[in-house]
C-alpha positions as CSV (number, residue, x, y, z in Angstrom):
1,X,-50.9,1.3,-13.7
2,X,-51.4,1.6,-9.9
3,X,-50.3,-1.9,-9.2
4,X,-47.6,-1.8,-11.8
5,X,-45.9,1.8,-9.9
6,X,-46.5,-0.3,-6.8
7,X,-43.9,-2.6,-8.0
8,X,-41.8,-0.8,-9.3
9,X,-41.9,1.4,-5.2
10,X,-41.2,-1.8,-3.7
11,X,-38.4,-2.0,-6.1
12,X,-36.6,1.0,-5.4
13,X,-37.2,0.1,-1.4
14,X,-35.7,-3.1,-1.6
15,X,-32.4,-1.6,-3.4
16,X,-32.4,1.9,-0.9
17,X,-32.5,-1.0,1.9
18,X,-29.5,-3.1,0.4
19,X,-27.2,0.3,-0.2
20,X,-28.0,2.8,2.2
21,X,-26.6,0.8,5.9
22,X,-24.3,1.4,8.2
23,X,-21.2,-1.4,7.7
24,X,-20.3,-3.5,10.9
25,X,-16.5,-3.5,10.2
26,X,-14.2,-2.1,7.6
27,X,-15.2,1.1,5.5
28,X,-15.3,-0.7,2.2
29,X,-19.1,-0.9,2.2
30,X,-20.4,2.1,-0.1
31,X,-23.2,3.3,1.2
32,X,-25.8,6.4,0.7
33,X,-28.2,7.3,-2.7
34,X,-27.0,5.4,-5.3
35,X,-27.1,8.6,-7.7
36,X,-24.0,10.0,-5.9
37,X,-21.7,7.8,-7.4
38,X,-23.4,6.0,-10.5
39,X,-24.2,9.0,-12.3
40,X,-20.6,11.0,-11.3
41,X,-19.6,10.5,-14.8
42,X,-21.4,11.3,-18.2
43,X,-22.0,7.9,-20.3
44,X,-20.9,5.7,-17.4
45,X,-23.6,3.6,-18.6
46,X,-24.5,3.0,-22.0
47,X,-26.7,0.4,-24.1
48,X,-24.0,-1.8,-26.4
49,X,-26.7,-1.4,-29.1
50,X,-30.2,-0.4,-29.5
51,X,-32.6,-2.3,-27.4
52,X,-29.5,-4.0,-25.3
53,X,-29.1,-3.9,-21.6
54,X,-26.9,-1.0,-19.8
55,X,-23.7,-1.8,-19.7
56,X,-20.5,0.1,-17.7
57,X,-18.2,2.0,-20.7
58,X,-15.9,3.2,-18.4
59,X,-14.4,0.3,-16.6
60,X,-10.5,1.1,-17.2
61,X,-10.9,4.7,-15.5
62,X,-13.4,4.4,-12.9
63,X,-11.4,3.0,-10.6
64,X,-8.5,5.5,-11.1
65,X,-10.9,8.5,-11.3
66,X,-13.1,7.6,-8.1
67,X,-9.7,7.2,-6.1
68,X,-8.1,10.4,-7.1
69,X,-8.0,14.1,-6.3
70,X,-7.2,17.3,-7.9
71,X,-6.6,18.6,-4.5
72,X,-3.9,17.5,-1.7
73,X,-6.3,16.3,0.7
74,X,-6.5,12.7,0.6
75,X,-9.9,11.3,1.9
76,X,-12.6,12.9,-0.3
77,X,-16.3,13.0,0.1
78,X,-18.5,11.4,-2.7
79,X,-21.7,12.2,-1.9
80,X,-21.9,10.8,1.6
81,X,-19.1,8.1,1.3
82,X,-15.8,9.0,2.3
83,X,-13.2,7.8,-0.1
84,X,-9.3,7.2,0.1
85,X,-6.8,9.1,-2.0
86,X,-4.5,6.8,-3.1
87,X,-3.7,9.2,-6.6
88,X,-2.9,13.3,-6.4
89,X,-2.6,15.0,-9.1
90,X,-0.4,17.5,-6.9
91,X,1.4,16.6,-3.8
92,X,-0.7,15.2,-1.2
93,X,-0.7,16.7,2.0
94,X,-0.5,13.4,4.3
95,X,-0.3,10.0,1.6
96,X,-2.6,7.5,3.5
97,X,-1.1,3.9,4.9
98,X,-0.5,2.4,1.0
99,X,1.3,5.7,0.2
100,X,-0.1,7.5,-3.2
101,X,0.8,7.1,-7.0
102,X,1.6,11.3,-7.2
103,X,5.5,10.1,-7.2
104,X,5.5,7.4,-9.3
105,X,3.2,9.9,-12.0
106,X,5.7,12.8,-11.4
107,X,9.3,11.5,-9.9
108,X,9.4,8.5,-12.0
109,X,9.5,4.5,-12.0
110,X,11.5,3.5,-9.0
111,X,9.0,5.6,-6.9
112,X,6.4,3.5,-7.1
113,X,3.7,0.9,-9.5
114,X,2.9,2.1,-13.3
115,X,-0.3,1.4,-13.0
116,X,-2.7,2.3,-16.2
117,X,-4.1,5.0,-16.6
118,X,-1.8,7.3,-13.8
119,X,1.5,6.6,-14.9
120,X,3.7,5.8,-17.9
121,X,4.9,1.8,-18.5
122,X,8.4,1.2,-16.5
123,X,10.9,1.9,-18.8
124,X,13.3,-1.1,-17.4
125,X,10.7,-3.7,-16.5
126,X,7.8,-2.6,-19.2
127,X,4.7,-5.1,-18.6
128,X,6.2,-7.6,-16.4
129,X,6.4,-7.4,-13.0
130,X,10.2,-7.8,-11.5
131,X,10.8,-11.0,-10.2
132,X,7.9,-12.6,-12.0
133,X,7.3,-16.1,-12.2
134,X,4.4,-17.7,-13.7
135,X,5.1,-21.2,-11.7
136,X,4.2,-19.0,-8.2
137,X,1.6,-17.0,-9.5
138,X,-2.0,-19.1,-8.3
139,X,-3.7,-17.0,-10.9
140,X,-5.3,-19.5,-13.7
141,X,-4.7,-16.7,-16.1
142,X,-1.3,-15.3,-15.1
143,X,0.0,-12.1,-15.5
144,X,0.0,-11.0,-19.3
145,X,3.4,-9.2,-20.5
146,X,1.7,-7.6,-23.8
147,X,-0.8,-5.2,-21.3
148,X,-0.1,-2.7,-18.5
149,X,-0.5,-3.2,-14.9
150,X,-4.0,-2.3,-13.4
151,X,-5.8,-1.7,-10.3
152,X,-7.8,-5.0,-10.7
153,X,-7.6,-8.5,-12.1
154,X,-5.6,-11.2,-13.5
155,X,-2.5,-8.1,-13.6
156,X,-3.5,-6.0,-10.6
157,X,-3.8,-6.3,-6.7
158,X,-6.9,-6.1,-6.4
159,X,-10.1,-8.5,-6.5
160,X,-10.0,-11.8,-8.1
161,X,-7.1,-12.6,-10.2
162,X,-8.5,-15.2,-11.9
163,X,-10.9,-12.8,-13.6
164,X,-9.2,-10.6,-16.8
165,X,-11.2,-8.0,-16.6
166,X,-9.8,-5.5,-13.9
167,X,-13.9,-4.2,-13.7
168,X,-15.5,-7.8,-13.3
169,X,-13.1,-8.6,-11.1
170,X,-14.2,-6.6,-8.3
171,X,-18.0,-6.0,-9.7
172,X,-20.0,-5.6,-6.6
173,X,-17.6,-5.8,-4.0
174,X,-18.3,-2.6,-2.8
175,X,-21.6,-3.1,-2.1
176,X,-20.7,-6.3,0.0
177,X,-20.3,-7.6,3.5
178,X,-16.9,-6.8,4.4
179,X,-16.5,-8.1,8.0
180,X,-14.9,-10.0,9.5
181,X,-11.5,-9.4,7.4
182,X,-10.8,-13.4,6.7
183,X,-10.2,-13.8,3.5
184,X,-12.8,-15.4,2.4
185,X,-14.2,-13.5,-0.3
186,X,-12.7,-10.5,-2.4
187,X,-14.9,-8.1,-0.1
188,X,-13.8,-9.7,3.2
189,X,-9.8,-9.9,2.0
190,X,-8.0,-7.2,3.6
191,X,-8.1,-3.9,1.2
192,X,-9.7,-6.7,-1.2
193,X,-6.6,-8.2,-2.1
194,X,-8.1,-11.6,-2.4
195,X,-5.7,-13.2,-4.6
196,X,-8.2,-16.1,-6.3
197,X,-11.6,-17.3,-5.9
198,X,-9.5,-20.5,-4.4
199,X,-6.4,-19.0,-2.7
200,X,-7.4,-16.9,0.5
201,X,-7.1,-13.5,0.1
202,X,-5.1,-11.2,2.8
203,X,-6.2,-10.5,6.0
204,X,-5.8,-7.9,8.8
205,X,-7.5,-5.1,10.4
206,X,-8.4,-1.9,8.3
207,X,-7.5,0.7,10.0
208,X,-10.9,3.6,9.8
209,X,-9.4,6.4,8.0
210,X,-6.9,4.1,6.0
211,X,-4.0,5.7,7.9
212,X,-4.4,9.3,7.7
213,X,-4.4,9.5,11.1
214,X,-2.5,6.8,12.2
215,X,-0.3,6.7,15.5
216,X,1.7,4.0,17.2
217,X,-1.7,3.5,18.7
218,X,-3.9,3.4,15.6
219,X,-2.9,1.8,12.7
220,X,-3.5,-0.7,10.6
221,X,-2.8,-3.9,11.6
222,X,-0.8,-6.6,8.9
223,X,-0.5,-10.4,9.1
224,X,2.1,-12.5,7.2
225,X,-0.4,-13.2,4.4
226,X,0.9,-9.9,2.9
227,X,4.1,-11.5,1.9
228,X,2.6,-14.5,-0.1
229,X,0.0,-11.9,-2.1
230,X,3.1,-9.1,-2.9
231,X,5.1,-12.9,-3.7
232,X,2.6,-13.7,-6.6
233,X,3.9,-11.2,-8.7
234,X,7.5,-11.1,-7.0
235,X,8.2,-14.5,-6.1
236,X,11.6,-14.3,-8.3
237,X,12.8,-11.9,-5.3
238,X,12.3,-14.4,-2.3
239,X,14.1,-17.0,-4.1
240,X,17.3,-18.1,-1.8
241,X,20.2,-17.5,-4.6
242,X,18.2,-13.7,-4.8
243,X,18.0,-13.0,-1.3
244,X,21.6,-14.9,-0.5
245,X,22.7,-17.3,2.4
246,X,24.4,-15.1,4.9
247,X,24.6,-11.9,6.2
248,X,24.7,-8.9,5.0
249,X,21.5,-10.3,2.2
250,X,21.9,-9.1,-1.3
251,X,17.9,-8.5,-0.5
252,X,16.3,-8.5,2.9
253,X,14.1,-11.3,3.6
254,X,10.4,-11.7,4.4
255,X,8.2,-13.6,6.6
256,X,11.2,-13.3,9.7
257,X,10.0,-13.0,12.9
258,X,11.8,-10.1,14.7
259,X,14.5,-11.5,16.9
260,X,14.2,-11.3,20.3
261,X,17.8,-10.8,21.3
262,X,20.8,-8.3,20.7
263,X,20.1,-5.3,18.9
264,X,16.8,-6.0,17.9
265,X,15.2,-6.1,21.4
266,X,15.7,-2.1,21.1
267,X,13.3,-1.8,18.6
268,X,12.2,2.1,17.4
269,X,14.5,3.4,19.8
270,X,13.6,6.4,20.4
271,X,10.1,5.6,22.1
272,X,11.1,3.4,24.7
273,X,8.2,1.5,26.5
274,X,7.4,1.7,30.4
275,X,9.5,0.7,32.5
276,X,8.2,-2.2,34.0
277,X,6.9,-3.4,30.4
278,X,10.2,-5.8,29.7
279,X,10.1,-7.6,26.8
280,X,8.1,-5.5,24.7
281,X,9.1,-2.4,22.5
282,X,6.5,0.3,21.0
283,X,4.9,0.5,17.5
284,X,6.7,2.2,14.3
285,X,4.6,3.4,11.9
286,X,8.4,3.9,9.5
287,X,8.7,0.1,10.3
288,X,5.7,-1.9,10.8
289,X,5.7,-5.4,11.8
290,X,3.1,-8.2,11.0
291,X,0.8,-10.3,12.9
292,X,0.9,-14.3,13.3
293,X,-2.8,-13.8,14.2
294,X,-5.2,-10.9,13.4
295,X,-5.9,-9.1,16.3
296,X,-9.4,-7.9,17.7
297,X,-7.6,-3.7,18.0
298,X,-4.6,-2.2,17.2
299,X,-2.2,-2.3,19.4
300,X,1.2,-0.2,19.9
301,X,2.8,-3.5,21.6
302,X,5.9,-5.0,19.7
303,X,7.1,-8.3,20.6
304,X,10.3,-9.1,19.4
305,X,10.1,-13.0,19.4
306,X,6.9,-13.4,17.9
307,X,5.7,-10.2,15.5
308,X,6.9,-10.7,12.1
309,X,8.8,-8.8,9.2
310,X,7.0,-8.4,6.4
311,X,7.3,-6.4,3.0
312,X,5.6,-3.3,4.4
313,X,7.7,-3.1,7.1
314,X,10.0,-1.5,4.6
315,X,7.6,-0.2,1.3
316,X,4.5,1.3,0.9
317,X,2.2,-0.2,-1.6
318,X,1.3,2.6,-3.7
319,X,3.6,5.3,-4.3
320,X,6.7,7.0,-2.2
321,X,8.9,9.6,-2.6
322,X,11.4,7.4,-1.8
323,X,13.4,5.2,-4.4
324,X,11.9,1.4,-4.3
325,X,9.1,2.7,-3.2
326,X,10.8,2.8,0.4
327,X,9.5,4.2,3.9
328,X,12.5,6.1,4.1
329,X,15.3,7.3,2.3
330,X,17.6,4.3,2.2
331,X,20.8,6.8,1.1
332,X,20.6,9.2,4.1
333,X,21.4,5.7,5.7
334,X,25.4,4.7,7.0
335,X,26.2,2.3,9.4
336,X,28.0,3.7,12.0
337,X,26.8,7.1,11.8
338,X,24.5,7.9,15.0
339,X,20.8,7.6,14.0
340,X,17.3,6.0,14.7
341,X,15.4,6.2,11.6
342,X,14.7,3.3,8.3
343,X,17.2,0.4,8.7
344,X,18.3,1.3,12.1
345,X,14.4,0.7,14.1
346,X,14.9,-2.7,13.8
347,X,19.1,-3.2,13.2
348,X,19.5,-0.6,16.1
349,X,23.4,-1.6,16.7
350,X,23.7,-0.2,12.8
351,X,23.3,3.6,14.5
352,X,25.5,3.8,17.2
């Protein structure tokens, strides 16, 4: 008995030593007693049939239930983890960097993704992804049109694609080394969006408190990669005959760097950088730009010329409470009416 509980100590040890650290990088890494969080929910674990192993019964929920609040506030505590909000059940006080699925759930499709188990199947679109095409897609499996949109797997954003099962898809990547943000794995993609096992997933720099916070300053910071992982699913809306050949685009393009003449060297207006600073402009959090290389800090240093416009630097990823899922509210919006907000940081000559 003695050298048998002796085993079993060492056991225990070797598992409080794996879970309970302190990550290096990004706050992906769950850490604390493992209690906190795997015995939240009644029957999370249950044996598929007597003498069977444990096995998780609550795959299609867990994800949506762990990420959500009853209340506004938007980073939770579970146990001693802190957790993003990226679902409230009423209006969230401040909607972190990806925005939160509360508009889509309440306002209706256009505000956001129908993912299962928050919100209702899009009533245009129903199971396939707008501007689907299976050709682009590097997933072996594909997106299937007969199920719903989920957090995870072969139709989600989240872990690898080439796995079904939105659960297995992501198994373990919480409890994995999630630095340096490369792509390399689903737990060191960016947000683990890591597209395939093969494809590299998206990197950038996680910003600590997944934008609650967030200033020109401190942010997260985006790289181009953004554009092929939201073009897996969309590719049908980069195509040339969608986006058009000449000015004014039927859809804005992707992947441009920022000009660096005209109007566009005035970028976000209204925060002008120092004086003697020429050639730069200062950070919009209403606009955000991407990366050609991710950088070692944020920085609130926009270099029209070289930082690049990417699908976030118009819609959130989540939820908004704007139509398309927009930063902004693209009908407030006129050309030639004074202003310094959406379209006009970046097409500054559109607001004067």
């Amino acid at each position: 008995m003695k050298k048998k509980a002796t085993i079993v100590t060492v056991l225990i040890f070797l598992c409080m030593l794996l879970v309970i650290r302190f990550p290096k990088g990004g706050e992906a890494v769950v850490s604390g007693d493992c209690e906190v969080c795997h015995s939240l929910y009644p029957g999370m674990m249950e044996a598929a049939a007597p003498g069977k192993p444990l096995r998780y019964v609550l795959q299609n929920s867990m994800c949506v239930n762990c990420h959500s609040n009853a209340e506004r506030n938007t980073i939770k505590m579970l146990g001693g983890a802190r957790v993003p909000v990226v679902y409230s059940r009423v209006e969230p006080e401040r909607p972190l960097s990806g925005g939160n699925f509360y508009y889509v759930k309440v306002f209706g499709d256009r505000r956001g993704h129908n993912v299962d188990g928050i919100a209702p199947v899009d009533t245009k679109n129903m199971f396939m992804p707008p501007g689907y095409d299976r050709f682009s897609d590097p997933s072996a499996v594909g997106f299937n049109d007969k199920k719903p949109l989920a957090c995870a797997g072969s139709n989600g954003c989240h872990g690898n694609r080439n796995i079904e099962n939105p659960f297995a898809s992501i198994l373990g990547t919480h409890h994995s080394e999630d630095f340096p943000v490369d792509g390399s794995t689903t737990a060191r993609s960016y947000r683990f969006l890591k597209r395939t096992a093969e494809v590299k997933g998206v990197t950038g720099l996680e910003d600590k408190d997944w934008g609650y916070t967030a200033s020109s300053k401190e942010h997260n910071e985006y790289t181009p990669s953004i554009n092929s992982f939201c073009a897996d699913c969309h590719s049908g809306l980069y195509r040339r005959d969608e986006i058009g050949n000449a000015s004014p685009w039927f859809r804005h393009p992707t992947g441009i760097v920022l000009p660096k003449r005209g109007e566009y060297m005035k970028y976000n207006p209204d925060v002008p950088p120092p004086a003697d600073s020429s050639g730069i402009r200062i950070y919009s959090l209403d606009a955000p730009v991407a990366r050609p290389v991710v950088p070692a800090v944020s920085s609130e240093v926009v270099r029209p010329g070289t930082d690049v416009v990417m699908c976030l630097s118009c819609h959130v990823a989540h939820g908004s409470p704007n139509e398309f899922m927009l930063r902004w509210d693209y009908d407030s919006i006129v050309s030639g009416e004074e202003g310094s907000t959406g379209c006009f940081i970046c097409h500054t000559g559109k607001g004067e």
